[in-house]
C-alpha positions in Angstrom: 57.3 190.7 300.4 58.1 187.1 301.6 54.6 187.1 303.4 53.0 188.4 300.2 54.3 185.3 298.2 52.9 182.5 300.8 49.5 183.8 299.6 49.4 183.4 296.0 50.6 179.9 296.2 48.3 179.1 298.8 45.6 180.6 296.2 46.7 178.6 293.2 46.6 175.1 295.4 42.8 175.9 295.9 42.3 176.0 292.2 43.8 172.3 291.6 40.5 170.4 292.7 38.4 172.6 290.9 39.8 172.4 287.2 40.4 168.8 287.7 36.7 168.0 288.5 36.3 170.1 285.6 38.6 168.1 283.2 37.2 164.5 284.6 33.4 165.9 283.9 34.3 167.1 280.1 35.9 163.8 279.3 32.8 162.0 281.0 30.5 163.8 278.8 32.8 163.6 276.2 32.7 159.2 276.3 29.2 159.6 277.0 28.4 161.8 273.1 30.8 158.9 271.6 29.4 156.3 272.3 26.1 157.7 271.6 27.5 158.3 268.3 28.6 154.8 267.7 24.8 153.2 268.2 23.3 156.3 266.0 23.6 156.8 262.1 22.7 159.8 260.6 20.3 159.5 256.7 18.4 162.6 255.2 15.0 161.2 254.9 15.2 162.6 251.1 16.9 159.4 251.0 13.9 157.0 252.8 10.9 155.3 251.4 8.7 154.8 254.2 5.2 152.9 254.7 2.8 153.0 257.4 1.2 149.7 258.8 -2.9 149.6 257.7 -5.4 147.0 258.7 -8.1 145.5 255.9 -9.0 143.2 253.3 -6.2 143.1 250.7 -5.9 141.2 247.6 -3.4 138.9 246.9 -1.9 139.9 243.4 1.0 138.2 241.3 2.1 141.0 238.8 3.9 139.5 235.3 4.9 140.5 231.6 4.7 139.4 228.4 3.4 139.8 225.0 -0.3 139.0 223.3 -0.4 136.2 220.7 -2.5 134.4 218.1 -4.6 131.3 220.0 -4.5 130.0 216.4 -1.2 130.0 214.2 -0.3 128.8 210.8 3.1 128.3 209.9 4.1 128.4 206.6 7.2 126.2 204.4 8.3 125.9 201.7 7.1 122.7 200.2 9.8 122.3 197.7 13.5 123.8 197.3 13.0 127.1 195.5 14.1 130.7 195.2 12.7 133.8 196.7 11.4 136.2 193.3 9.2 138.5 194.8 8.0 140.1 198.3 4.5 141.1 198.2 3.2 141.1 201.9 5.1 142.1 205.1 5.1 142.0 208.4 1.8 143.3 210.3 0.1 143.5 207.2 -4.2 142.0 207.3 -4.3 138.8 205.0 -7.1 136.7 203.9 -6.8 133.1 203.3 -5.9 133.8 199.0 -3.8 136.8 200.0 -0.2 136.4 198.3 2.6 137.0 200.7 6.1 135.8 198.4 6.4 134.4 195.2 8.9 131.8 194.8 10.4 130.3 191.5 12.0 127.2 190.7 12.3 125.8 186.8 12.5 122.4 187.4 8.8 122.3 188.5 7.9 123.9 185.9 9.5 121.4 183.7 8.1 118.1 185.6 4.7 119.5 185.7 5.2 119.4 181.6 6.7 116.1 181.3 4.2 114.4 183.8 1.3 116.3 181.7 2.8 114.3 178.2 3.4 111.1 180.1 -0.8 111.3 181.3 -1.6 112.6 177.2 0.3 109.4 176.4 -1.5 107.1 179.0 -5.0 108.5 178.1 -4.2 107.9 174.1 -2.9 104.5 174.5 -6.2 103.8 175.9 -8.2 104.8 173.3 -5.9 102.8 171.2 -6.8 99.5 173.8 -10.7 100.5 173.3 -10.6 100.6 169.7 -8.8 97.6 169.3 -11.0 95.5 172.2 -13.9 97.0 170.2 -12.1 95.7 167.0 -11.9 91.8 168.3 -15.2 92.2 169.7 -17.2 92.8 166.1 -14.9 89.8 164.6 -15.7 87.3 167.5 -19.5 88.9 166.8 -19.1 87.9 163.3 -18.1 84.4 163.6 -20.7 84.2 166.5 -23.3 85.1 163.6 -21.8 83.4 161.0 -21.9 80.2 163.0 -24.7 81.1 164.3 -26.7 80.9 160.6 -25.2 77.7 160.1 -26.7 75.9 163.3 -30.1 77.3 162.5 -30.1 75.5 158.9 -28.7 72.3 160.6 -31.2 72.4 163.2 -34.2 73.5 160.1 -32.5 70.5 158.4 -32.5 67.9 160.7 -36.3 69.1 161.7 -37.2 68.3 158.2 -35.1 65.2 158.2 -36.6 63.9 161.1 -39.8 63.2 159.4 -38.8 61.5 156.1 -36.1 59.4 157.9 -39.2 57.3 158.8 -40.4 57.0 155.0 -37.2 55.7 153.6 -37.1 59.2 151.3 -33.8 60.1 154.0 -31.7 57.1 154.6 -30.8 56.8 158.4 -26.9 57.6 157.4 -28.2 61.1 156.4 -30.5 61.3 159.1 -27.3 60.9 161.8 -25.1 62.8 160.0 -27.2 65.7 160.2 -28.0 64.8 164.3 -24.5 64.8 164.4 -23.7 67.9 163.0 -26.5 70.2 164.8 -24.9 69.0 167.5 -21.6 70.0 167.1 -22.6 73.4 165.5 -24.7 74.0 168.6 -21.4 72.8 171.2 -19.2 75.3 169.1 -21.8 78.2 169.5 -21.8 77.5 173.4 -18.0 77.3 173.4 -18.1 80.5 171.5 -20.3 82.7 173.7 -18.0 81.7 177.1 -14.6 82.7 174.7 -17.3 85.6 174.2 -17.2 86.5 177.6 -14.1 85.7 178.4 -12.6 88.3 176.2 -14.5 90.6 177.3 -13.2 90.2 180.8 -9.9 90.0 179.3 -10.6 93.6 177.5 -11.6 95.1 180.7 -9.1 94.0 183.0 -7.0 95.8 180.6 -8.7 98.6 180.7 -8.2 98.7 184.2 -4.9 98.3 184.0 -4.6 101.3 181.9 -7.0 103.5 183.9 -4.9 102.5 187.1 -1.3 103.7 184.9 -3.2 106.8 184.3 -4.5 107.5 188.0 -1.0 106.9 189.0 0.2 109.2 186.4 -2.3 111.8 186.8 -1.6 111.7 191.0 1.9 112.2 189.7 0.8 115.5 187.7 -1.4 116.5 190.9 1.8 117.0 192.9 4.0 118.5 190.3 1.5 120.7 189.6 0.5 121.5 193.8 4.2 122.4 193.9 4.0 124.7 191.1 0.9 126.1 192.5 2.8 126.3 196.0 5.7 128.7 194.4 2.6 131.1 195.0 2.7 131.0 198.4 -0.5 132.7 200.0 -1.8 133.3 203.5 -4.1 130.4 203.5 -6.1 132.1 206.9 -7.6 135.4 207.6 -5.1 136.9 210.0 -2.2 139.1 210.3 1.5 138.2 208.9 2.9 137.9 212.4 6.7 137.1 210.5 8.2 136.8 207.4 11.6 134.5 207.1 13.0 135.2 203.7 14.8 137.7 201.8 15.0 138.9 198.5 16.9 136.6 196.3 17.2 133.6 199.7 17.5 129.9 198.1 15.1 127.9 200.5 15.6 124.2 201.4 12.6 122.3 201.7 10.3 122.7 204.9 12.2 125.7 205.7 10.2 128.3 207.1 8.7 131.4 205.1 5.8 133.0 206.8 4.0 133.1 210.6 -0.1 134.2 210.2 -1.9 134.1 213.3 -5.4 135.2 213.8 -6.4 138.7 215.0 -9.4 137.3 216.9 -8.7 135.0 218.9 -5.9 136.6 221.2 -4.2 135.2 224.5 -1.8 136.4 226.4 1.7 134.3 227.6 3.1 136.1 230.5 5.8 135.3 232.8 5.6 135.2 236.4 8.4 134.3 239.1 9.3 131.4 240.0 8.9 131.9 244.1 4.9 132.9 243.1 3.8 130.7 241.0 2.6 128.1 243.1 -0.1 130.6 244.3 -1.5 130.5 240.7 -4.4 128.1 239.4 -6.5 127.6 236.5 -9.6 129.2 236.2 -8.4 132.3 238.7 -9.2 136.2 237.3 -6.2 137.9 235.4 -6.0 141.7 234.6 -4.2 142.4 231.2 -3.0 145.7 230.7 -2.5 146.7 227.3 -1.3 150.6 227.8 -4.7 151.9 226.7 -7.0 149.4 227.8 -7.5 146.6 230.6 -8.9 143.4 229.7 -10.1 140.8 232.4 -8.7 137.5 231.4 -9.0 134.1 233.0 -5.5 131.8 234.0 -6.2 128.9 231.1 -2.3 126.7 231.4 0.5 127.2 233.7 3.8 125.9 231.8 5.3 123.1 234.5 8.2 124.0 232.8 10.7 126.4 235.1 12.3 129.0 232.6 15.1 131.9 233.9 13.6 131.4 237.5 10.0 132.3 236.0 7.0 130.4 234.8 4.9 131.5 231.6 1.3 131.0 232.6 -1.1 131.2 229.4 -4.5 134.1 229.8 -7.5 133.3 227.9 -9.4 136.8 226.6 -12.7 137.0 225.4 -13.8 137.2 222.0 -14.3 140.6 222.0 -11.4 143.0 222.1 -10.4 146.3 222.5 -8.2 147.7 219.0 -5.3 148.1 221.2 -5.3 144.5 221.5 -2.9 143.2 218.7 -0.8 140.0 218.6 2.7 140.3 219.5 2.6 143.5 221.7 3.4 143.6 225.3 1.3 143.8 228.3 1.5 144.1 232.1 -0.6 141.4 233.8 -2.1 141.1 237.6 -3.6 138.1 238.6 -5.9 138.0 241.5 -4.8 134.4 243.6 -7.0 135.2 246.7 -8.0 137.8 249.4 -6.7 138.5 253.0 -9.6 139.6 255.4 -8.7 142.1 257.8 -5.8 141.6 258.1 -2.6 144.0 259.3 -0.3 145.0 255.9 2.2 147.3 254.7 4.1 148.1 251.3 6.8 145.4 250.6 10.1 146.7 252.5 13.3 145.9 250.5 14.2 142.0 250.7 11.6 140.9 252.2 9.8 137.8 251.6 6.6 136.1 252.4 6.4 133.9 255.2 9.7 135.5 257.1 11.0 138.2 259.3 13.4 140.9 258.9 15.2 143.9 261.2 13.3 147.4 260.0 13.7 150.6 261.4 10.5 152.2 263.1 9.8 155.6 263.2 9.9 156.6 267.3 6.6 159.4 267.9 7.4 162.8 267.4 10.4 162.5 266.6 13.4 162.2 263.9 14.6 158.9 265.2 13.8 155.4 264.5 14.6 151.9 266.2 15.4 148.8 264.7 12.7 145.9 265.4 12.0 142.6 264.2 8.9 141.8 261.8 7.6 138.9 261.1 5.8 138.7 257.9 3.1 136.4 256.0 1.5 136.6 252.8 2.6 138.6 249.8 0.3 140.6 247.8 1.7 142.3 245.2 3.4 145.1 246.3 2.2 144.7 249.7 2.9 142.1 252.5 0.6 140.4 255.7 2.4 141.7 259.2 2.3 138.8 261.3 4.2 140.4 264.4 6.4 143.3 265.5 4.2 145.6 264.4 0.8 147.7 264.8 -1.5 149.8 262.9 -0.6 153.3 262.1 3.3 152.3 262.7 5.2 153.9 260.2 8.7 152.6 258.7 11.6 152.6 256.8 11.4 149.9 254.0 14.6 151.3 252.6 17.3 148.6 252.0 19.4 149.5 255.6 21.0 145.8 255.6 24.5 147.1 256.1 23.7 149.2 259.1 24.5 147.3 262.3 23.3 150.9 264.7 20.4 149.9 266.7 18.5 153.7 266.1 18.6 156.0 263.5 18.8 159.0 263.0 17.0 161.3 260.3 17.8 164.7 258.6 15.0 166.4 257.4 17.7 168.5 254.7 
């Protein structure tokens, strides 16, 4: 029995090496699928976008929004303070330049436009009054004129027939002078009389200008009563559309406070906005797509705001004359405008957070299989949703342009479900 025993131990100390090589090759292996597993991330490509790297000419397109409007506006205000009576146009309705859009009421107008109307009535009547009265001296100063007149004629008749019988003693020489003397005084008061004449009649019209320059002041007085009355009618004053109306029902308006916006239906443009980062790439005169839901309309860049609004910049699209009936002011398009185009050139969709004229980690799809390695891409030009590979990359290389900024791993691994 004692023999027996020796064996089995002996046995068992034989066994020792062997399931410790065992146990030092599972825990090798074991390390090994760890730290595998720490380098290697596991995403369902459900989960992915991917892009595969192309070669070509590609345009270079700045995409932006914004709304069609009127290239020619009218603004309308109210011209004096007043209430609002009556709502006749609204919003989006067609108006022509006599088209009524609110009436408006204020009593006081109405009452100056009467008072300056009496105060001209006066003015015109208190010249007639002037004329007839100017007539009135006239045809006495015309009188005297003619009665003085008749007696210088038989002076000068008198002193004619004098002249000749002063020389036979049948006129003595004292009558002779007397009657030199008085043709010559009748014929210095007739001279005097005609420049009084005149002068009265300069006189008379002077005041008659006077008067006619009351009543042009008082009838320019009655011309703006009476424009503000008219104005309580407030109409279109263009052919358009009413782009907005400002006032309510019953709303007391101050003075130059706005009513209506018309804007013509014709001439459209389009004010889009564009980011900030891209609009350096834009220029005047450069081809524009707008995109109106229904219809596309090629446009050219006309203004680019210098101003910088909410990180974007509104850049102004000039459409032609003829337009599409989808076309109407205020509604809201999709623009692309075409800044240039890359020849031949190696390109691939826009990968999350990446920017022209940089470089970023991506992970690239390894050949035939569900794997992918992170590598470094350097990037150029944007183009829309596309982007110019500079380096780290080759045609027909597919990857992940998935935001995977938060994974340090170095590959990837992907699950088909």
């Amino acid at each position: 029995m004692d023999i027996k025993k020796e064996k089995v131990q002996k046995k068992k100390l034989k066994q020792v090496p062997l399931i410790g090589c065992l146990v030092i090759c599972i825990l090798a292996v074991a390390t090994w699928y760890v730290s595998g597993q720490a380098n290697t991330t596991s995403v369902k490509r459900d989960n992915l976008l991917f892009s595969t790297v192309k070669q070509g000419d590609l345009k270079v397109e700045i995409e932006g929004y914004g709304s069609l409007r009127s290239d020619k506006q009218q603004l309308i205000t109210s011209l004096t303070s007043a209430t609002v009576q009556e709502i006749i146009l609204k919003p989006g309705a067609l108006v022509t330049a006599d088209s009524v859009i609110v009436q408006l009421a204020n009593p006081e107008l109405k009452q100056l436009v009467d008072t300056a109307s009496q105060e001209l009535a006066q003015r015109k009547a208190n010249l007639r009054q002037l004329k007839l009265n100017h007539q009135r001296e006239i045809l006495n100063e015309s009188s005297n004129y003619a009665e003085l007149e008749a007696r210088y004629e038989t002076a000068k008749v008198q002193l004619e027939a004098q002249s000749g019988l002063v020389k036979t003693g049948i006129v003595s020489p004292l009558d002779y002078k007397e009657s030199v003397v008085r043709e010559a005084q009748l014929k210095k008061r007739l001279k005097i009389h005609q420049q009084r004449t005149a002068a009265l009649k300069k006189v008379h019209q002077e005041a008659i200008n006077i008067q006619l320059e009351q009543i042009k002041q008082q009838q320019g007085q009655l011309d703006i009563a009476q424009n503000r009355l008219d104005r309580l009618t407030v109409k279109a004053g263009s052919d358009g559309v009413l782009q907005s109306l400002s006032v309510e029902l019953g709303q007391s308006l101050a003075a130059g406070e706005e009513i209506a916006l018309i804007g013509s239906v014709e001439d459209l443009i389009a004010l889009v906005k564009v980011p900030q980062s891209k609009a350096q790439q834009i220029e005047v005169g450069q081809k524009a797509v707008v995109d109106t839901r229904r219809d596309e309309i090629i446009g050219t860049v006309s203004r680019i705001d210098p101003v910088v609004v909410d990180n974007t910049v509104e850049v102004e699209i000039a459409l032609p004359t003829q337009l599409p009936e989808s076309a109407r002011p205020q509604s809201s398009v999709d623009v692309v405008i075409n800044t240039d185009t890359l020849v031949n050139i190696t390109y691939m969709e826009r990968p999350v957070n990446a920017t022209f004229n940089s470089s970023t980690s991506l992970f690239r799809l390894v050949d035939a299989s569900n794997s992918a390695t992170k590598t470094e891409v350097e990037f150029g030009k944007e183009a829309g949703r596309y982007i110019e590979v500079i380096s780290g990359a080759k045609v027909d290389d597919i990857f992940i342009i998935s935001d995977l900024s938060l994974l340090t791993e170095t590959e990837l691994k992907i699950e088909s479900f």
